[in-house]
N, C-alpha and C positions, 0 to 999 in steps of 0.2 A: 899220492894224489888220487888216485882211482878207487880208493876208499874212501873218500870223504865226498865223491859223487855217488847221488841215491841210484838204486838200482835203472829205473828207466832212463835214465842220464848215460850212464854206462854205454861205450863204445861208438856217441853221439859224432864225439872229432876225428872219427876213425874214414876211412875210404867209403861207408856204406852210403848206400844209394838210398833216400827217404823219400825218393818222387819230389825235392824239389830242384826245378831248372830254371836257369837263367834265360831270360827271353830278353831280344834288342828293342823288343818295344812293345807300348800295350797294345791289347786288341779290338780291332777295329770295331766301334759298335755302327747297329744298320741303323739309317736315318727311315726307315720305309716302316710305316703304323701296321701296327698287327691287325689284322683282316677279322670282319667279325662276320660271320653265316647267318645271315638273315633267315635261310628256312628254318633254323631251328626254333626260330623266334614263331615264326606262321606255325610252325608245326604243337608250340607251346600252348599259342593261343587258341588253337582249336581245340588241343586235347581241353585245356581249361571251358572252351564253350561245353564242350562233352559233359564235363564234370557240372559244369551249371547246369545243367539240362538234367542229368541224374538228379541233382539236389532238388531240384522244383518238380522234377517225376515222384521224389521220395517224401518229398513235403506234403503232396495232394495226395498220394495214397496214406501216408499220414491222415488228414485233415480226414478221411471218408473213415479211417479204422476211430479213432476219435468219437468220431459222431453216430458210428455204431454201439462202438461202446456206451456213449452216454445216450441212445437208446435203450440201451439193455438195461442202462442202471436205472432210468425210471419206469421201467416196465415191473423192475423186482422190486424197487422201494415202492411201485402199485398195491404189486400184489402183498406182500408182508403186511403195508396199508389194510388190503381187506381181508385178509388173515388174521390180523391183530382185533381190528373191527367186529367180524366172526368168533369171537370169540368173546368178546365182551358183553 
């Protein structure tokens, strides 16, 4: 008979101890609501005001490098303008 059980079967009905026990009854679950920490909530929404504050600091130095640039481009589409003119 101990041949015709597969290998991980083997020595299952034997005295060995597999961690399971018999308990007289289940365990008691808590009736008490898990607690939720409100600072980490204040702490969230500040970092996030932070983080808005960055983006509209990074949007308006945006918005100024922008409008440099498209300074620059019509000053050189000017000048090529009267480059090409000069030449004509």
């Amino acid at each position: 008979m101990v041949k015709d059980l597969p290998d991980y079967m083997r020595g299952f009905d034997m005295d060995e101890d597999y961690g399971f026990t018999a308990v007289s009854s289940a365990p008691k679950t808590d009736t008490e609501q898990p607690k939720v920490d409100l600072s980490a909530l204040d702490n969230q929404s500040l970092e996030l005001a932070k983080v808005k504050d960055d983006v509209s600091s990074i949007r308006s130095m945006m918005n100024e490098v922008m409008q440099i640039v498209a300074e620059k481009e019509t000053v050189t589409k000017e000048q090529r303008n009267s480059t090409i003119s000069g030449y004509l």
